[in-house]
C-alpha positions in Angstrom: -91.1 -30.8 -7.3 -89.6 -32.3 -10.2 -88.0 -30.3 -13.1 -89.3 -31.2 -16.3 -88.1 -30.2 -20.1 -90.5 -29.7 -23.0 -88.0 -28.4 -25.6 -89.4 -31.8 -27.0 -93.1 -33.0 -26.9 -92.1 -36.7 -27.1 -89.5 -36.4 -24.7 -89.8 -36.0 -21.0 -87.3 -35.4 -18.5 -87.3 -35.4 -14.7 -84.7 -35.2 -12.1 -85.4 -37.6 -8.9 -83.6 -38.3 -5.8 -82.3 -41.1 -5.5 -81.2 -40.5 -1.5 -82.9 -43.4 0.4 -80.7 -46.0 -1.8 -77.9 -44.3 -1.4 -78.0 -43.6 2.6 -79.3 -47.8 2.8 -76.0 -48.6 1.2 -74.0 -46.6 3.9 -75.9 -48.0 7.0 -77.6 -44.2 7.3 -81.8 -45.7 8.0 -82.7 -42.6 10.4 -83.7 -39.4 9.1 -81.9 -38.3 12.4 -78.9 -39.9 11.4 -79.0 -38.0 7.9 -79.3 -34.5 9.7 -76.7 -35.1 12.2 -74.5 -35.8 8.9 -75.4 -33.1 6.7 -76.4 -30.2 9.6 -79.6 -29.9 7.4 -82.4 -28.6 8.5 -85.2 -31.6 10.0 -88.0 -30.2 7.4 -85.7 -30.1 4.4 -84.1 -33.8 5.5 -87.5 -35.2 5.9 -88.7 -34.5 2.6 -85.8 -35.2 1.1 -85.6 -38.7 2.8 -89.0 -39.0 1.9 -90.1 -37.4 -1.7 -88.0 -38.5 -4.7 -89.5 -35.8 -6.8 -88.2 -33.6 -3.9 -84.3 -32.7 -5.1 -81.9 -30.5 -2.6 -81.0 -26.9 -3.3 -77.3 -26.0 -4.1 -76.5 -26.1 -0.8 -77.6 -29.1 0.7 -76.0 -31.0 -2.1 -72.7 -29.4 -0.8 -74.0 -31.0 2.3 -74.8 -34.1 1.4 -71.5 -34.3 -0.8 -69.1 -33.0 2.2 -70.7 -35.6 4.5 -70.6 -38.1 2.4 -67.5 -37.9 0.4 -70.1 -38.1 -2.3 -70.5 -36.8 -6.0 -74.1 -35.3 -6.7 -74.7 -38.1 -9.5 -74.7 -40.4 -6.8 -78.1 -39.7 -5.1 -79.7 -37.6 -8.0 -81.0 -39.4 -11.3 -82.5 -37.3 -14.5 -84.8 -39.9 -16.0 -86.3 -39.3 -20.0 -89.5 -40.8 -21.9 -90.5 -41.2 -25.1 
């Protein structure tokens, strides 16, 4: 589920995962590999690896960050529209 922002009506904004680029880039292709990394759970990897509108509670950013040596910028994105 995406957040979204309506303090605006002609602006939109939505925070997406951005986790399948980012794993590519580090040779990590299997979902397996990604939960052996980051001890997550196999439901909350898969839809993670999966669903960009999915985005990772505060703790399985700490995950993804210890694992990775990663910054949470790096595999989130907040997007805005006119």
């Amino acid at each position: 589920m995406a957040i979204t922002s309506t303090d605006d009506e002609s602006t939109y904004m939505e925070i997406m995962n951005t986790l399948n680029v980012f794993l590519k880039e580090r040779g990590v292709v299997k979902q397996s590999v990604f939960i052996r990394d980051t001890g997550l759970k196999e439901a909350t990897a898969r839809r993670l690896f999966k669903d960009r509108s999915v985005y990772p509670d505060r703790a399985s950013v700490v995950s993804i960050c210890r694992a990775y040596k990663a910054q949470p910028g790096d595999f989130l994105r907040v997007g805005f529209e006119d």
